[in-house]
mmCIF file as gemmi writes it, N, C-alpha and C atoms, coordinates in Angstrom:
data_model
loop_
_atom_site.group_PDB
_atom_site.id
_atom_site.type_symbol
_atom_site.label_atom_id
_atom_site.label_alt_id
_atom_site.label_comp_id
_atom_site.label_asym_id
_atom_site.label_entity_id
_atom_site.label_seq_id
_atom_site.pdbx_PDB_ins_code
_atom_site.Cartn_x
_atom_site.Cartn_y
_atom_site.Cartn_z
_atom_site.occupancy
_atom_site.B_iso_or_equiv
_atom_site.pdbx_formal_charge
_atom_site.auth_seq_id
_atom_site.auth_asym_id
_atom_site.pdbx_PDB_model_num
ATOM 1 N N . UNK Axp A 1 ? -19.075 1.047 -2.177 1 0 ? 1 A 1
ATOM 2 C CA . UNK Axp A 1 ? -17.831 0.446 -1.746 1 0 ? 1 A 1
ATOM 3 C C . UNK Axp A 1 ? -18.032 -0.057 -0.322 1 0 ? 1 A 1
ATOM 4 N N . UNK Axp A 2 ? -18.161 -1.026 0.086 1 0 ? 2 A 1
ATOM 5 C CA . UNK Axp A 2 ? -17.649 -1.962 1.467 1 0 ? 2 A 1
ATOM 6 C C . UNK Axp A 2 ? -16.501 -1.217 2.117 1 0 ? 2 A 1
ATOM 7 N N . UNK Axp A 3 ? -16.592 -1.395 3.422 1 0 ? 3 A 1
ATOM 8 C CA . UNK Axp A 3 ? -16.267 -0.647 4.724 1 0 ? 3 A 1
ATOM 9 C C . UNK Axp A 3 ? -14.482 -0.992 4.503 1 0 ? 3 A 1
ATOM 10 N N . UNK Axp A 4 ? -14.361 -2.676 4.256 1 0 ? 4 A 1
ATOM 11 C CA . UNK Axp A 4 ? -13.154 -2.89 3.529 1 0 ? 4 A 1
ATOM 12 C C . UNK Axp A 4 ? -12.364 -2.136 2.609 1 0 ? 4 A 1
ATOM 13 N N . UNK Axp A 5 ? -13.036 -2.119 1.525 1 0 ? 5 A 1
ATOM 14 C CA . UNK Axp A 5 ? -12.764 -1.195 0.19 1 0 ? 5 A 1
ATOM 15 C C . UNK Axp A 5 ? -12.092 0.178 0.756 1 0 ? 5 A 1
ATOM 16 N N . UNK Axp A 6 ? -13.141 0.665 2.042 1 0 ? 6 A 1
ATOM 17 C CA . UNK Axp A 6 ? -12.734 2.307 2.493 1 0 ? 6 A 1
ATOM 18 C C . UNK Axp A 6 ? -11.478 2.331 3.157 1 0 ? 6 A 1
ATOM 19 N N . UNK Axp A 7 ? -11.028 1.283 3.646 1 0 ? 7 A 1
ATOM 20 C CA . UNK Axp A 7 ? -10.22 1.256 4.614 1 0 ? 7 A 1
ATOM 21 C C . UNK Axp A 7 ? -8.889 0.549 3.525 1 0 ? 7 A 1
ATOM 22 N N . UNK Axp A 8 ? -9.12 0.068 2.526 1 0 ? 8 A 1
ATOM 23 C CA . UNK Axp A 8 ? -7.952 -0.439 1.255 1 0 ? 8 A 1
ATOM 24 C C . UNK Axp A 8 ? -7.353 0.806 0.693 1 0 ? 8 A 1
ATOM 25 N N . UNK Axp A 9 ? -8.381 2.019 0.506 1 0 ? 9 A 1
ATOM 26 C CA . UNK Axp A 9 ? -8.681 3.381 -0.452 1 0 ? 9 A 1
ATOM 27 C C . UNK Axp A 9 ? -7.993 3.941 0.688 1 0 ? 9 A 1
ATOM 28 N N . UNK Axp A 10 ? -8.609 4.298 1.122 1 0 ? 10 A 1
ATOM 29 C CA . UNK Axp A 10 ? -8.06 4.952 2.463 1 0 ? 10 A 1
ATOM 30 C C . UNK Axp A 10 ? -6.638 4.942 2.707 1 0 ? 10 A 1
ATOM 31 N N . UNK Axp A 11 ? -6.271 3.799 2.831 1 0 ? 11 A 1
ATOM 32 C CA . UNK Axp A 11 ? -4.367 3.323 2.932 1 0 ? 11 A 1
ATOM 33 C C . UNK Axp A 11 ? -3.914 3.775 2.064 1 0 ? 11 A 1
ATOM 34 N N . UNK Axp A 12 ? -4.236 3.689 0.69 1 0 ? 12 A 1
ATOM 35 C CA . UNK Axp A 12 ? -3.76 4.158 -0.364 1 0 ? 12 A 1
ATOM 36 C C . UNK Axp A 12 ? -3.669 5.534 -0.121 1 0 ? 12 A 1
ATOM 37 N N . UNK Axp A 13 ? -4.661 6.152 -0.613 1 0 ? 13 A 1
ATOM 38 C CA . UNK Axp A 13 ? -4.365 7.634 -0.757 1 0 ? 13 A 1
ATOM 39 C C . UNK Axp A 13 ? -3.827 8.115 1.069 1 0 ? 13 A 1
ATOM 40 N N . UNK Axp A 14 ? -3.836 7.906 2.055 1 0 ? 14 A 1
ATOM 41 C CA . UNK Axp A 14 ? -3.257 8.118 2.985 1 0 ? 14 A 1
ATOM 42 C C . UNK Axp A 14 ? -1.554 8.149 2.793 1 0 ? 14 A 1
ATOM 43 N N . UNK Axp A 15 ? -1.745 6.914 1.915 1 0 ? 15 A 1
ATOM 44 C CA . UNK Axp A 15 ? 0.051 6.711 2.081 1 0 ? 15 A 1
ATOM 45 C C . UNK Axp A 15 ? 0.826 7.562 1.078 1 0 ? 15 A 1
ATOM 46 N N . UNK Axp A 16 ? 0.091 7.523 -0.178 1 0 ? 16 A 1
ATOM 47 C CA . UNK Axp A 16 ? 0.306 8.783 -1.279 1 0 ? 16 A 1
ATOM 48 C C . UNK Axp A 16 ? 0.498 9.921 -0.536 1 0 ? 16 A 1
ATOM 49 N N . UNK Axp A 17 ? -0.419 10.467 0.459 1 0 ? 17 A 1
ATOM 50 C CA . UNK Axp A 17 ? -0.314 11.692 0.418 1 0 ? 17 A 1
ATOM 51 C C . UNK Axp A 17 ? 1.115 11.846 1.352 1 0 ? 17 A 1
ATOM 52 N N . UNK Axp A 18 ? 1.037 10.687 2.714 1 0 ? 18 A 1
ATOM 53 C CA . UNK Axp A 18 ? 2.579 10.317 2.958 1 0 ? 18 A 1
ATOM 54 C C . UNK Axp A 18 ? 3.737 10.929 2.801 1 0 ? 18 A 1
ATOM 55 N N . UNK Axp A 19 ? 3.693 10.18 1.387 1 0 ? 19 A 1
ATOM 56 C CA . UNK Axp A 19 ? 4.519 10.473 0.335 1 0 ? 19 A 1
ATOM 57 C C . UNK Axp A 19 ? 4.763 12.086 0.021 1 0 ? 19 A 1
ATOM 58 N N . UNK Axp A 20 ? 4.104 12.432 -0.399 1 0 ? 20 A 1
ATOM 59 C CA . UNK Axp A 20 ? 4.27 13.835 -0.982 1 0 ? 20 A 1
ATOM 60 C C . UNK Axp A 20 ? 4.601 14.732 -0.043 1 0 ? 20 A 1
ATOM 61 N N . UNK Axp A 21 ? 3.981 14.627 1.314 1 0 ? 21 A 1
ATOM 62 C CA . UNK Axp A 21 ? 4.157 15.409 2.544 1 0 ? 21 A 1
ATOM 63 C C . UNK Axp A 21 ? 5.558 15.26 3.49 1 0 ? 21 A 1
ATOM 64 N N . UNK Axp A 22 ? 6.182 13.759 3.222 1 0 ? 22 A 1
ATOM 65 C CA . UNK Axp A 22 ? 7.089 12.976 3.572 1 0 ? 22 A 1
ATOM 66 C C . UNK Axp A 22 ? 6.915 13.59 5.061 1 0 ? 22 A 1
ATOM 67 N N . UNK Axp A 23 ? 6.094 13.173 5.609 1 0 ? 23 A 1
ATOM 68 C CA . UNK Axp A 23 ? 5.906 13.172 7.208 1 0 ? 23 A 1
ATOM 69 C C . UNK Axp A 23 ? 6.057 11.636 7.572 1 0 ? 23 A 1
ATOM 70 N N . UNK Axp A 24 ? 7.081 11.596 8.179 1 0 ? 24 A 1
ATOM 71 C CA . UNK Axp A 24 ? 7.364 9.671 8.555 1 0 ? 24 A 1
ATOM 72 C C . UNK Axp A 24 ? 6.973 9.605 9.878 1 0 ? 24 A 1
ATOM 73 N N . UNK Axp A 25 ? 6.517 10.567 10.45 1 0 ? 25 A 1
ATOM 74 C CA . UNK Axp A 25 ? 6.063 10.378 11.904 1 0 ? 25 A 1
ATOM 75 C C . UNK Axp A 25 ? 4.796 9.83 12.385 1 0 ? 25 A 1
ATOM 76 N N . UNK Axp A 26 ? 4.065 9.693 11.084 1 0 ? 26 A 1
ATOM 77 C CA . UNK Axp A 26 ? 2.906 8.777 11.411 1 0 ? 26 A 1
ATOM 78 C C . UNK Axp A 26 ? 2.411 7.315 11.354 1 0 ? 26 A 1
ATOM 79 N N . UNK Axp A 27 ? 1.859 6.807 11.663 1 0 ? 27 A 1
ATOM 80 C CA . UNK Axp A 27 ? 1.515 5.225 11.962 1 0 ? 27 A 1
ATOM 81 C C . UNK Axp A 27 ? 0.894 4.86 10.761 1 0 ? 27 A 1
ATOM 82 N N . UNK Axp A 28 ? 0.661 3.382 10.859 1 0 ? 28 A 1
ATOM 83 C CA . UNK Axp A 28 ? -0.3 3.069 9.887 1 0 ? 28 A 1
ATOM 84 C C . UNK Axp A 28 ? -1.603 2.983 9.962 1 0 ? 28 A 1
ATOM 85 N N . UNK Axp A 29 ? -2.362 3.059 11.073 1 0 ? 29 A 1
ATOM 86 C CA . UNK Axp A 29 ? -3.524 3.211 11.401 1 0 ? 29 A 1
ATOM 87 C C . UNK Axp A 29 ? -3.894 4.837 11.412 1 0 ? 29 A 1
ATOM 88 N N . UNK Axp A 30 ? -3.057 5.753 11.494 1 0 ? 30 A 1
ATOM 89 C CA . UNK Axp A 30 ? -2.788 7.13 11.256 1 0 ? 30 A 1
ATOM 90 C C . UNK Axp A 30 ? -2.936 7.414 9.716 1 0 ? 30 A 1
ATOM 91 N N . UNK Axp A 31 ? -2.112 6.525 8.541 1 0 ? 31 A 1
ATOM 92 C CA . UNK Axp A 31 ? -2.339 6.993 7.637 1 0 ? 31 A 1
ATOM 93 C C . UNK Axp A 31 ? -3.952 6.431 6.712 1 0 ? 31 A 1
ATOM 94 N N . UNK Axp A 32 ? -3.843 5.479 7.494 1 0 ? 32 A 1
ATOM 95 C CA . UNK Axp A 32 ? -5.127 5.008 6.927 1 0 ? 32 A 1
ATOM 96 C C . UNK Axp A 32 ? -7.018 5.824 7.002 1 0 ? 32 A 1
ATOM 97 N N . UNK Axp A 33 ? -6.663 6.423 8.625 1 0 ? 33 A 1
ATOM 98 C CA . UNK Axp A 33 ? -7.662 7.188 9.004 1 0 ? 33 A 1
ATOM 99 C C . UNK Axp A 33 ? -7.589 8.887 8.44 1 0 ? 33 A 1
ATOM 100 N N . UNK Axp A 34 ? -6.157 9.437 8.187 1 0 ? 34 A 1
ATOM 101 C CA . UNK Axp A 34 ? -6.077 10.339 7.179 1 0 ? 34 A 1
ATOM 102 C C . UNK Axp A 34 ? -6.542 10.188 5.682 1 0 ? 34 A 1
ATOM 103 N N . UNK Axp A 35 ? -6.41 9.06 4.923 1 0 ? 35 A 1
ATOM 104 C CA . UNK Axp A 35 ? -6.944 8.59 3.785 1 0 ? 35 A 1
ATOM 105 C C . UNK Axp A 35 ? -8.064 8.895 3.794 1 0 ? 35 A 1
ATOM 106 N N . UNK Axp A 36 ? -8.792 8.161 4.475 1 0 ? 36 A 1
ATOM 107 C CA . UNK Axp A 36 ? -10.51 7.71 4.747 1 0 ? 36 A 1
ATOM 108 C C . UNK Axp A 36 ? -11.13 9.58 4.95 1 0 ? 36 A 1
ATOM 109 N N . UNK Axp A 37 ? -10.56 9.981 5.944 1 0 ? 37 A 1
ATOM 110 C CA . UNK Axp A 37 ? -11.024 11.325 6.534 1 0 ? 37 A 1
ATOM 111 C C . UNK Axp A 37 ? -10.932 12.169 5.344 1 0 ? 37 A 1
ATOM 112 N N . UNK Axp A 38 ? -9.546 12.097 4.118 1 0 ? 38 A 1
ATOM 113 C CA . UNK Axp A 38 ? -9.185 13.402 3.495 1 0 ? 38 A 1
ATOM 114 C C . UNK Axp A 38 ? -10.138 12.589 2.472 1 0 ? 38 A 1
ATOM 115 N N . UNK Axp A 39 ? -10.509 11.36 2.293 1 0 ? 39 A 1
ATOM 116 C CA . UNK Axp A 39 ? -11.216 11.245 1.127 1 0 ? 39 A 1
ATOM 117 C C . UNK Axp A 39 ? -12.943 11.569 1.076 1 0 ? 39 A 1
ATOM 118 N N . UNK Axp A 40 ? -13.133 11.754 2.568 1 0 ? 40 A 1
ATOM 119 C CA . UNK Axp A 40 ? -14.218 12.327 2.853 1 0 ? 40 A 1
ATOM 120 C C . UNK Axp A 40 ? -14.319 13.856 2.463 1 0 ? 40 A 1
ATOM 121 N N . UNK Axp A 41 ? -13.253 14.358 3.007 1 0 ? 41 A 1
ATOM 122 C CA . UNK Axp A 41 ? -13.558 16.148 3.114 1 0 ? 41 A 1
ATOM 123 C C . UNK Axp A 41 ? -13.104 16.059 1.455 1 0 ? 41 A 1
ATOM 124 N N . UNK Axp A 42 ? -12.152 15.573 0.444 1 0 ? 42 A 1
ATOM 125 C CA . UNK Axp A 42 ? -12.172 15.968 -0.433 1 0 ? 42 A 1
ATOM 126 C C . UNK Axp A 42 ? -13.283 15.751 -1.58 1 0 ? 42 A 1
ATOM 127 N N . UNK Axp A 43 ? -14.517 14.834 -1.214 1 0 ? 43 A 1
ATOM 128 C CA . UNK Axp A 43 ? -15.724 14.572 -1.654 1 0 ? 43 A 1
ATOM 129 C C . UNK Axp A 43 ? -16.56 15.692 -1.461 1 0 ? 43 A 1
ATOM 130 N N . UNK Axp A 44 ? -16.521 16.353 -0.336 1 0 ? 44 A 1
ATOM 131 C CA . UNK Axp A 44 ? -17.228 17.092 0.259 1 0 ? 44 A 1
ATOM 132 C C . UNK Axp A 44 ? -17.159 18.421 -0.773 1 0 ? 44 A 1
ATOM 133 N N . UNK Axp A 45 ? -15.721 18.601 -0.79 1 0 ? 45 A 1
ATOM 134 C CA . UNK Axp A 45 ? -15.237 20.231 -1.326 1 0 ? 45 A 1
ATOM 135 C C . UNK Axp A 45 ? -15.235 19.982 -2.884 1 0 ? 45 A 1
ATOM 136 N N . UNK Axp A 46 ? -15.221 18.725 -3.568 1 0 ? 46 A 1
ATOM 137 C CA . UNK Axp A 46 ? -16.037 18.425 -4.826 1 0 ? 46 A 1
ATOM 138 C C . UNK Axp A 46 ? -17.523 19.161 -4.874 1 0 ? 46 A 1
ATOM 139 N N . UNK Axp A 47 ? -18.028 17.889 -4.282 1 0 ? 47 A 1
ATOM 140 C CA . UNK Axp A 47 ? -19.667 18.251 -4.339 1 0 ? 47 A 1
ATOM 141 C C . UNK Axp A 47 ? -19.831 20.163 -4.079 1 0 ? 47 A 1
ATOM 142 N N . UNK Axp A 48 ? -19.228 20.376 -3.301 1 0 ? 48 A 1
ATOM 143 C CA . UNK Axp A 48 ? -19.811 22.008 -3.215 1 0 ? 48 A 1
ATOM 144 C C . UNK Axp A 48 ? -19.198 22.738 -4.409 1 0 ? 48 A 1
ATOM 145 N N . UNK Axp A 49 ? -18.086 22.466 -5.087 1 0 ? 49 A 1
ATOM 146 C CA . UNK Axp A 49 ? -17.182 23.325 -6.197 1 0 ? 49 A 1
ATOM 147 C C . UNK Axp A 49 ? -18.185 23.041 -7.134 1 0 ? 49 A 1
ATOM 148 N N . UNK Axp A 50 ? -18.815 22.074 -7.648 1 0 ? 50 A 1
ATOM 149 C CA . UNK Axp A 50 ? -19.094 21.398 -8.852 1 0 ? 50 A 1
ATOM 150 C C . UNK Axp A 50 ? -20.604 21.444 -8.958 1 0 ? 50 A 1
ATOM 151 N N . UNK Axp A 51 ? -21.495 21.17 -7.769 1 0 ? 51 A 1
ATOM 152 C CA . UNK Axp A 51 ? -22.697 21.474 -7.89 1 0 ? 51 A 1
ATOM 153 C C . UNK Axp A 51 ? -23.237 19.867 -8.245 1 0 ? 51 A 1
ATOM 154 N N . UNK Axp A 52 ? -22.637 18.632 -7.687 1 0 ? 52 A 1
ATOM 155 C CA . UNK Axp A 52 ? -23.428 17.54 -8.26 1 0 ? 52 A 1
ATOM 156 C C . UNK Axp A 52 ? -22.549 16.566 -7.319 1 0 ? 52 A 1
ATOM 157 N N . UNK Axp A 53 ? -23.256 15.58 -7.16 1 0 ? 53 A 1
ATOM 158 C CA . UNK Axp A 53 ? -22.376 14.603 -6.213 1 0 ? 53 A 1
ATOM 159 C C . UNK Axp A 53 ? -21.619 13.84 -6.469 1 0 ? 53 A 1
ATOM 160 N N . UNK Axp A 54 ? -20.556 13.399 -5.667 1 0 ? 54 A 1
ATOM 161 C CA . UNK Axp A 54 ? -19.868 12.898 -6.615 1 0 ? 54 A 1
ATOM 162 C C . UNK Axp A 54 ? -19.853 11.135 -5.633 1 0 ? 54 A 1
ATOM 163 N N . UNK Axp A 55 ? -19.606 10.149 -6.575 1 0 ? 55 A 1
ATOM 164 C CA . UNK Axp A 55 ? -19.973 8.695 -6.287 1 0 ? 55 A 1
ATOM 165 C C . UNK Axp A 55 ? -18.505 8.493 -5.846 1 0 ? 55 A 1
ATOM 166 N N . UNK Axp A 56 ? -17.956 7.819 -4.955 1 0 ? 56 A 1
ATOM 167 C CA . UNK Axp A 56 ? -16.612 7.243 -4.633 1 0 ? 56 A 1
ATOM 168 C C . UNK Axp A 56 ? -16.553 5.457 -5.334 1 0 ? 56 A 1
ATOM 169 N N . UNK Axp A 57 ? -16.044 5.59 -6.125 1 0 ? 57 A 1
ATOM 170 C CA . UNK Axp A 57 ? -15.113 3.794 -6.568 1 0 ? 57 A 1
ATOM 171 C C . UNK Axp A 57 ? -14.196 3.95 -6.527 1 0 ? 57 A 1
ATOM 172 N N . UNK Axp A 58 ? -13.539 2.851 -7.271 1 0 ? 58 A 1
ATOM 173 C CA . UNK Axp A 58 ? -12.23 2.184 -7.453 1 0 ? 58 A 1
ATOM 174 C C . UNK Axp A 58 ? -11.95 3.185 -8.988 1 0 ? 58 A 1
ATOM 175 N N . UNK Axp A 59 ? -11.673 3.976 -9.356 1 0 ? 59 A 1
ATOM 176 C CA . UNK Axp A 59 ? -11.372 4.658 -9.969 1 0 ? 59 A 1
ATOM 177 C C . UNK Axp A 59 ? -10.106 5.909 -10.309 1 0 ? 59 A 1
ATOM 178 N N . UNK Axp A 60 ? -9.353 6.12 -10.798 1 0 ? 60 A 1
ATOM 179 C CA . UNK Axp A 60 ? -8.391 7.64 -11.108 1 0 ? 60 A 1
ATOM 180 C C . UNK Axp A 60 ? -9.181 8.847 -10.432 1 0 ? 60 A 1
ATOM 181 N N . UNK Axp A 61 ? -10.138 9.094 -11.137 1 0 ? 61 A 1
ATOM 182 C CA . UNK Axp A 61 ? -10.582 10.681 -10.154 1 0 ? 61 A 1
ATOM 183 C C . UNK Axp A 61 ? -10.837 10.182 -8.705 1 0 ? 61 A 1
ATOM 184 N N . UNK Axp A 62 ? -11.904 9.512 -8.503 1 0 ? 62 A 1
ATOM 185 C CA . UNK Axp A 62 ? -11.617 9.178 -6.979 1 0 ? 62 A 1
ATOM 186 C C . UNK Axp A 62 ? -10.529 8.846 -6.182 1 0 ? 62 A 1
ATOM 187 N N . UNK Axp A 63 ? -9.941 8.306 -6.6 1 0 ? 63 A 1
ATOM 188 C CA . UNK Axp A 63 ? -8.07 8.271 -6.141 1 0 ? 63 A 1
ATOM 189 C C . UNK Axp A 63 ? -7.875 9.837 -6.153 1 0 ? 63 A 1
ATOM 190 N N . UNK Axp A 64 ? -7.974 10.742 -6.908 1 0 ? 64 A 1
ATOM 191 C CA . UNK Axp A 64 ? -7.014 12.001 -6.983 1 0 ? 64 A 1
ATOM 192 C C . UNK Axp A 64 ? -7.653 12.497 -6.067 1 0 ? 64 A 1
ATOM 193 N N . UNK Axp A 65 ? -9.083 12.72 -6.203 1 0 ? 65 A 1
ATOM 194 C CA . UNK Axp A 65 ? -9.878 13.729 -5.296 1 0 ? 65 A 1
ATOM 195 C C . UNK Axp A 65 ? -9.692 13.022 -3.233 1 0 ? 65 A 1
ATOM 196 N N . UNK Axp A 66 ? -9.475 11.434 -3.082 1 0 ? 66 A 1
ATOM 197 C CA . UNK Axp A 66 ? -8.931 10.909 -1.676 1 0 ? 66 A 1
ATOM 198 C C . UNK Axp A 66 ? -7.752 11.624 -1.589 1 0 ? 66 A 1
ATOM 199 N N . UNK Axp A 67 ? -6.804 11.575 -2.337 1 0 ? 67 A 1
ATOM 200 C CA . UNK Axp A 67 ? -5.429 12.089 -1.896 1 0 ? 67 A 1
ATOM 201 C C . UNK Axp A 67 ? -5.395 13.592 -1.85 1 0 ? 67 A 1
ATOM 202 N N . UNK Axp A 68 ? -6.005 14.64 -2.782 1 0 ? 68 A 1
ATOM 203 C CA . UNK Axp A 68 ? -6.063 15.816 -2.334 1 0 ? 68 A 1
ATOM 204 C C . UNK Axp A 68 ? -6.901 16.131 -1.192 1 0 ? 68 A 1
ATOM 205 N N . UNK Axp A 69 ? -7.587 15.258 -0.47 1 0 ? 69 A 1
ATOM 206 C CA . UNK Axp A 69 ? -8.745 16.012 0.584 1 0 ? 69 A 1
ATOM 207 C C . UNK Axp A 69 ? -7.605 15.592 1.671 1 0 ? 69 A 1
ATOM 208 N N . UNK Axp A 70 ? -6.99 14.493 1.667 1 0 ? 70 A 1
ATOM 209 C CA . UNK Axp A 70 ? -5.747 13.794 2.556 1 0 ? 70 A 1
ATOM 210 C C . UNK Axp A 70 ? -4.486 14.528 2.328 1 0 ? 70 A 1
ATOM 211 N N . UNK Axp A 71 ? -4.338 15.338 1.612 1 0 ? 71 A 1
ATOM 212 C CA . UNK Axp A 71 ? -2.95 16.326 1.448 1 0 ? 71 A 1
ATOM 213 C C . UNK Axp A 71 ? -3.546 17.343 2.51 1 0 ? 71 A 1
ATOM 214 N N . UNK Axp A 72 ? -4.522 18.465 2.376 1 0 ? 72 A 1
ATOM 215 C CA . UNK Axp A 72 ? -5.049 19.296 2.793 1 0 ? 72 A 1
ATOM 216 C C . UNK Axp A 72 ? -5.187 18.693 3.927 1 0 ? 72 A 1
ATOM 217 N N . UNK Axp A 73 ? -5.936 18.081 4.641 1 0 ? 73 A 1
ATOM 218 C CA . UNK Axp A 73 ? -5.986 17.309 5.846 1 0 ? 73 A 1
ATOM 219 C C . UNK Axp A 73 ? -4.326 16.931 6.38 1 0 ? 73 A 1
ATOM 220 N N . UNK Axp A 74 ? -3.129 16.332 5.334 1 0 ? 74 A 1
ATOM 221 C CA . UNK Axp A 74 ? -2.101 16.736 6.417 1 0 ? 74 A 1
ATOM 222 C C . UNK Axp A 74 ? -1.85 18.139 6.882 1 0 ? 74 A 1
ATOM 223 N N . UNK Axp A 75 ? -1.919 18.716 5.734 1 0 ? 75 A 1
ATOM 224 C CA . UNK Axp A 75 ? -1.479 20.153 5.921 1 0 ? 75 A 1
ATOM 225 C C . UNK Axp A 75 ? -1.735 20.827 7.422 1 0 ? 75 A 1
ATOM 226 N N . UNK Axp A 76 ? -2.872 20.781 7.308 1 0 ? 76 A 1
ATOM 227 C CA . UNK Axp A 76 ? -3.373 21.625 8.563 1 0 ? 76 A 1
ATOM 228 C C . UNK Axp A 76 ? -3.694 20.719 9.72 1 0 ? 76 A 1
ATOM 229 N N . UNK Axp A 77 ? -3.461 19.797 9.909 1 0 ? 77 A 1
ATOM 230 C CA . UNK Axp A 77 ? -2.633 18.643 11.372 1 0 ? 77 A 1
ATOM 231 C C . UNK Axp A 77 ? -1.327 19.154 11.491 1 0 ? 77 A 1
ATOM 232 N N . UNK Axp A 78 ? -0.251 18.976 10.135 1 0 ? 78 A 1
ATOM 233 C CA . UNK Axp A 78 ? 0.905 19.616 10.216 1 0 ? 78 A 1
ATOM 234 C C . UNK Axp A 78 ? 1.138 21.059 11.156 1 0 ? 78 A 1
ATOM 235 N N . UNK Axp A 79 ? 0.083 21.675 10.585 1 0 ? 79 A 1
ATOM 236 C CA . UNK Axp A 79 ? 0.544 22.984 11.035 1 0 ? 79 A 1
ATOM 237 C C . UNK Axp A 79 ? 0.071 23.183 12.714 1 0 ? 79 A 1
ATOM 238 N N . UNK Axp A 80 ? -1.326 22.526 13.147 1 0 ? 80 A 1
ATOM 239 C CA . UNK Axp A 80 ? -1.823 22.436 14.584 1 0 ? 80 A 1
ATOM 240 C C . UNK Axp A 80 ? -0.904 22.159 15.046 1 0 ? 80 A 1
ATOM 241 N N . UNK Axp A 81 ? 0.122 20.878 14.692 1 0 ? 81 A 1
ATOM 242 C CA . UNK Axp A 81 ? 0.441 19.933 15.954 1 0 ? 81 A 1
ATOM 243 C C . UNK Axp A 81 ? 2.091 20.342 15.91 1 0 ? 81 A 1
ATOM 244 N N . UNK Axp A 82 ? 2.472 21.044 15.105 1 0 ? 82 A 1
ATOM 245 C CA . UNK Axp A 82 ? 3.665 21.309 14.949 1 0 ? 82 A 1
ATOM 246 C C . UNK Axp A 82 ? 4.622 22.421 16.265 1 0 ? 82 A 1
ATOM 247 N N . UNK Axp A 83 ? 5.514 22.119 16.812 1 0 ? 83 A 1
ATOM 248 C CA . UNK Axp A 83 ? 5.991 22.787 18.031 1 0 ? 83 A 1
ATOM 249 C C . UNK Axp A 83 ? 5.885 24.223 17.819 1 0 ? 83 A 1
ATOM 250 N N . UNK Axp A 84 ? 5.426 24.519 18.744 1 0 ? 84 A 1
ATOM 251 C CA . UNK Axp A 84 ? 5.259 26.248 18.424 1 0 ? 84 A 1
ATOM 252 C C . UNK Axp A 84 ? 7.096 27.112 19.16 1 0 ? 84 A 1
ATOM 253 N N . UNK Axp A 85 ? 7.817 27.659 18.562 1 0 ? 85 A 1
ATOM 254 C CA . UNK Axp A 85 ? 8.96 28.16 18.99 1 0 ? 85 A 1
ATOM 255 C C . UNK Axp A 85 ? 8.614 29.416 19.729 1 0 ? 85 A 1
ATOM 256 N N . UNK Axp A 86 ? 9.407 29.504 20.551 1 0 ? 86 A 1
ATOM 257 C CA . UNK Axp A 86 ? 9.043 31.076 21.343 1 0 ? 86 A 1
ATOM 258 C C . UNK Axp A 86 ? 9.874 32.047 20.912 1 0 ? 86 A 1
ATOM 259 N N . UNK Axp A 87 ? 9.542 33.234 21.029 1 0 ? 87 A 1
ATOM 260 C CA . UNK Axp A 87 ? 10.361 34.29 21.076 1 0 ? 87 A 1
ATOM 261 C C . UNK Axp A 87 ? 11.711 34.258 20.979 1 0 ? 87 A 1
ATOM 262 N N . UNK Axp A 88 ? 12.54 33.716 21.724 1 0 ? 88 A 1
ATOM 263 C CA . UNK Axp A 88 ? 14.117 33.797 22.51 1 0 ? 88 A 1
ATOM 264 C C . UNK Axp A 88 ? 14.522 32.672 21.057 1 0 ? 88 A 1
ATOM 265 N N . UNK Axp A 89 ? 13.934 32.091 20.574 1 0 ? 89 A 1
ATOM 266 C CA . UNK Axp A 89 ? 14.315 30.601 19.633 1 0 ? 89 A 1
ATOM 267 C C . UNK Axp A 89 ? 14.539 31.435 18.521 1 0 ? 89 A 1
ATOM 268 N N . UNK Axp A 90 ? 13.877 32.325 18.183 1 0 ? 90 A 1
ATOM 269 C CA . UNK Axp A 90 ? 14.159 32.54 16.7 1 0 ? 90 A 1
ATOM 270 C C . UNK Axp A 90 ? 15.457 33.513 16.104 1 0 ? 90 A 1
């Protein structure tokens, strides 16, 4: 896939995951680099579950496996960047 393609894929499953997370506080160059990033780490945590590599296209599993590595990847941005309350707040 062309650097294009990553950055088309990328938007996509970035914005899917968006979606599901309904975090509207991020940009579009934000969701695009979450895409790209979660479709990396969720390649990654393939290949180690499965024992074989896995090829990225234009495809359904590659779509699912970008948007779950980009869910997990909001998740835990979510939780870093999220205001920490003190004591007296709760």
């Amino acid at each position: 896939m062309s650097w294009i393609g990553w950055i088309v894929f990328g938007a996509l499953a970035g914005w899917v995951a968006n979606l599901v997370v309904r975090d509207g506080r991020r940009g579009c160059l934000t969701t695009v680099v979450t895409g790209i990033l979660g479709a990396v780490l969720g390649g990654f945590v393939y290949r180690l579950a499965a024992h074989r590599p896995w090829t990225f296209g234009w495809d359904w599993p590659s779509f699912g496996v970008a948007v779950l590595g980009s869910l997990a990847l909001l998740v835990v941005v979510s939780l870093v960047t999220r205001p920490q309350r003190s004591r007296r707040d709760r």
